[in-house]
Backbone as JSON, one array per atom type, in Angstrom:
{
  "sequence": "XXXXXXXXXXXXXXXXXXXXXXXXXXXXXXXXXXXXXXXXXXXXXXXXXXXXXXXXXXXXXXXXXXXXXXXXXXXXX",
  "N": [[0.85, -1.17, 0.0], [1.06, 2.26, -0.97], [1.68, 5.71, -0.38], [0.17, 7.62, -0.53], [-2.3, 6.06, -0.46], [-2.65, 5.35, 1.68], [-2.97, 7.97, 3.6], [-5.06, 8.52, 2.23], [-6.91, 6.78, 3.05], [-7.13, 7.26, 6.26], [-7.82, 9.92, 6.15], [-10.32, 9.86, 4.98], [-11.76, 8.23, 7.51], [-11.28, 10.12, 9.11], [-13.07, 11.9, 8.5], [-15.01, 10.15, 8.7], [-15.66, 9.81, 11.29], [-15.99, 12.35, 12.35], [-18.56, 12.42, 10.98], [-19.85, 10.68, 13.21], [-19.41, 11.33, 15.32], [-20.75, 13.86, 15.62], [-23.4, 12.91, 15.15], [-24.13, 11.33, 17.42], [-23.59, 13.68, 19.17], [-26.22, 14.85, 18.45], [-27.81, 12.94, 18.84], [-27.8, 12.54, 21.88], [-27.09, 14.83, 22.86], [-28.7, 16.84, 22.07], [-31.06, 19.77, 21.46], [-33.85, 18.66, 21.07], [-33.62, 16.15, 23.62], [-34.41, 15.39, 26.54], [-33.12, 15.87, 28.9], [-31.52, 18.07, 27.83], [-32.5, 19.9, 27.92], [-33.82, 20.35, 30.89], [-31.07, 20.79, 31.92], [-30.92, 23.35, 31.22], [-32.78, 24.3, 31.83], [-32.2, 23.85, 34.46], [-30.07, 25.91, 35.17], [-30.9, 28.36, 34.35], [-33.42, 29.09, 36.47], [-32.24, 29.19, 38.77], [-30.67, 31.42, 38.51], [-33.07, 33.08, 38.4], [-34.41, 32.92, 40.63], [-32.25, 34.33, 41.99], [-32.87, 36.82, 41.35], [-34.52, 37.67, 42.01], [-34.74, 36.67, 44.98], [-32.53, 38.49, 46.0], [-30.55, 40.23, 48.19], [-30.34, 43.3, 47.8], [-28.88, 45.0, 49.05], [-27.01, 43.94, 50.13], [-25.22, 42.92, 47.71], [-22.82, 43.7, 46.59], [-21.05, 42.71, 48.41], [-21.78, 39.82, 48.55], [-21.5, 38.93, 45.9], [-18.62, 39.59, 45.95], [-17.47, 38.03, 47.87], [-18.4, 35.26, 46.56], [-16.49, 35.96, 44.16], [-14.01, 35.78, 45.18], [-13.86, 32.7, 45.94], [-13.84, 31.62, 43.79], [-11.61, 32.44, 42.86], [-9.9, 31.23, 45.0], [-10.67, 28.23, 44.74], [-9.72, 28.1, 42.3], [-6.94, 28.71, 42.31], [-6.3, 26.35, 43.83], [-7.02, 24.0, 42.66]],
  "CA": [[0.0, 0.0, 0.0], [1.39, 3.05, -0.84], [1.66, 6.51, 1.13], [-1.19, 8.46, -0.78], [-3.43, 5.29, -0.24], [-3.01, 4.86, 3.58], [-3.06, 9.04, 3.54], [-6.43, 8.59, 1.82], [-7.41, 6.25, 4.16], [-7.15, 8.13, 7.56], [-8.58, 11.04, 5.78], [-12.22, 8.84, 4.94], [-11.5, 7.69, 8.63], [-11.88, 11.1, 9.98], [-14.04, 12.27, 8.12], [-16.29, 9.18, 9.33], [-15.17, 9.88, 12.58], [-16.88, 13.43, 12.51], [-20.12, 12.59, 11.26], [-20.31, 10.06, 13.75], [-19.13, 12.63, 16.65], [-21.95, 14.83, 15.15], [-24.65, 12.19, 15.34], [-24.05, 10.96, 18.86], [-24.06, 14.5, 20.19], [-27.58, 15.17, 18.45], [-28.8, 11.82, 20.02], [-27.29, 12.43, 23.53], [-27.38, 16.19, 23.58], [-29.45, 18.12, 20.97], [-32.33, 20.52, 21.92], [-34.73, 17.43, 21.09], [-33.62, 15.7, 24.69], [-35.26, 16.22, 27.89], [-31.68, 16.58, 29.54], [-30.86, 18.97, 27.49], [-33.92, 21.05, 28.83], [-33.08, 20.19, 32.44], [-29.57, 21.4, 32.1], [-31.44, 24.67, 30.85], [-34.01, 24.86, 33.39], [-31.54, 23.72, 36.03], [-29.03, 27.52, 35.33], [-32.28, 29.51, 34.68], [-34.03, 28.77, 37.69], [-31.12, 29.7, 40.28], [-30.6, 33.26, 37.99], [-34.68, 33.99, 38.6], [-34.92, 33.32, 42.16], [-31.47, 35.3, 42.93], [-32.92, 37.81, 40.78], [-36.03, 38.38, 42.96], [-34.33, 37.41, 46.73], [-31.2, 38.69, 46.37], [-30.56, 41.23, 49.26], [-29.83, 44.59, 46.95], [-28.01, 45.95, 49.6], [-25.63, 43.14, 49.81], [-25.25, 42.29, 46.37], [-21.42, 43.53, 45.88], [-20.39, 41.36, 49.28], [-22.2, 38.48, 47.83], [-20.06, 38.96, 44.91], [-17.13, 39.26, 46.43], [-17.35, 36.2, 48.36], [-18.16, 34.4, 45.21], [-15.38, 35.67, 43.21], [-12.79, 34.93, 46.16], [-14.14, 31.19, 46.41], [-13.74, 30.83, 42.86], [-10.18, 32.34, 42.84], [-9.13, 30.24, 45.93], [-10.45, 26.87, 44.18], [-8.5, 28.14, 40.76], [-5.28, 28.29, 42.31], [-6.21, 24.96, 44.35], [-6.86, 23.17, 41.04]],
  "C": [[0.89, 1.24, 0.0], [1.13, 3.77, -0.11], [0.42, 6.92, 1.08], [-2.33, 7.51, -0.69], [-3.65, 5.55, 1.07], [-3.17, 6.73, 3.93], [-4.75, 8.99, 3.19], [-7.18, 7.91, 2.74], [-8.07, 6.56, 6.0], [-7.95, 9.49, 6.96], [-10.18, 10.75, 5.78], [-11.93, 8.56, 6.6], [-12.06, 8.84, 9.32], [-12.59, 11.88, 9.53], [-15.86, 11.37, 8.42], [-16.8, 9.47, 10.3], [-16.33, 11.03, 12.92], [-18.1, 13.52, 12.35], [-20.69, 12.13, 11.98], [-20.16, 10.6, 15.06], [-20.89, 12.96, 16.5], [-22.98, 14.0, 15.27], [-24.93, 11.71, 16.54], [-24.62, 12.61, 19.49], [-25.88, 14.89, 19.71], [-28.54, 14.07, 18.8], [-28.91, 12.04, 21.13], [-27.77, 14.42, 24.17], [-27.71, 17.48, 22.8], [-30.79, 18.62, 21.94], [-33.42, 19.37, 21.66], [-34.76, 16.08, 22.68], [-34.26, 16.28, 25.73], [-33.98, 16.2, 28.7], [-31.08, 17.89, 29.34], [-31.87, 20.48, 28.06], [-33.91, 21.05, 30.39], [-31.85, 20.49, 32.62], [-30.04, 22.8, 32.07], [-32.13, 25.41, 32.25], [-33.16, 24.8, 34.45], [-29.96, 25.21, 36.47], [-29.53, 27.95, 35.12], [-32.58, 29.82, 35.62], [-33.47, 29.68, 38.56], [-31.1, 31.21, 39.76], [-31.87, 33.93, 38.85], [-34.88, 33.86, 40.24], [-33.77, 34.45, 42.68], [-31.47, 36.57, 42.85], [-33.72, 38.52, 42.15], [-35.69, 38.16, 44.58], [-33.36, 37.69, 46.66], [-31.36, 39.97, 47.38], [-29.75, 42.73, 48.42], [-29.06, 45.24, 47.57], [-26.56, 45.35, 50.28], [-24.9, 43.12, 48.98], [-23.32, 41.95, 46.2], [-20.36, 42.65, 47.11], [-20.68, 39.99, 48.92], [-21.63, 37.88, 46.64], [-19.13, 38.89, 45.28], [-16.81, 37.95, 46.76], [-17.34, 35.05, 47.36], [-17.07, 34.42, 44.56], [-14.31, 35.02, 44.0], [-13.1, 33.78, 46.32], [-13.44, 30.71, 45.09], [-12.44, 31.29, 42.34], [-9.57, 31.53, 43.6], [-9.4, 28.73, 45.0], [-9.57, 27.59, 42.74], [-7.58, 28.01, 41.16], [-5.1, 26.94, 43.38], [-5.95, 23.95, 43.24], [-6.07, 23.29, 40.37]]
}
């Protein structure tokens, strides 16, 4: 087998490869799943309630604290 065969080969290969990527994720995780709507609903949700109790006169300590948690785990990780 020459080079430009086995070259041609891996090329059809990943090109297989991709449509078959591409078909899995629209089985597993296209807008047509009910996961994929529960992933939705489940980072909506938390926005709309923190919208309506958040304490307005907290807000930028409540932030803070958040961002410093999520700098301390970054330089943990």
């Amino acid at each position: 087998m020459s080079v430009d065969e086995l070259y041609y080969q891996i090329y059809e290969l990943k090109e297989r490869l991709g449509i078959l990527q591409e078909e899995y994720w629209h089985q597993t995780s296209g807008p047509d799943t009910w996961y994929f709507w529960f992933n939705i609903v489940s980072v909506i949700i938390p926005f709309v309630l923190l919208y309506f109790f958040l304490d307005r006169g907290r807000v930028f300590e409540i932030g803070f604290y958040g961002f410093a948690i999520h700098v301390m785990w970054s330089n943990v990780v």
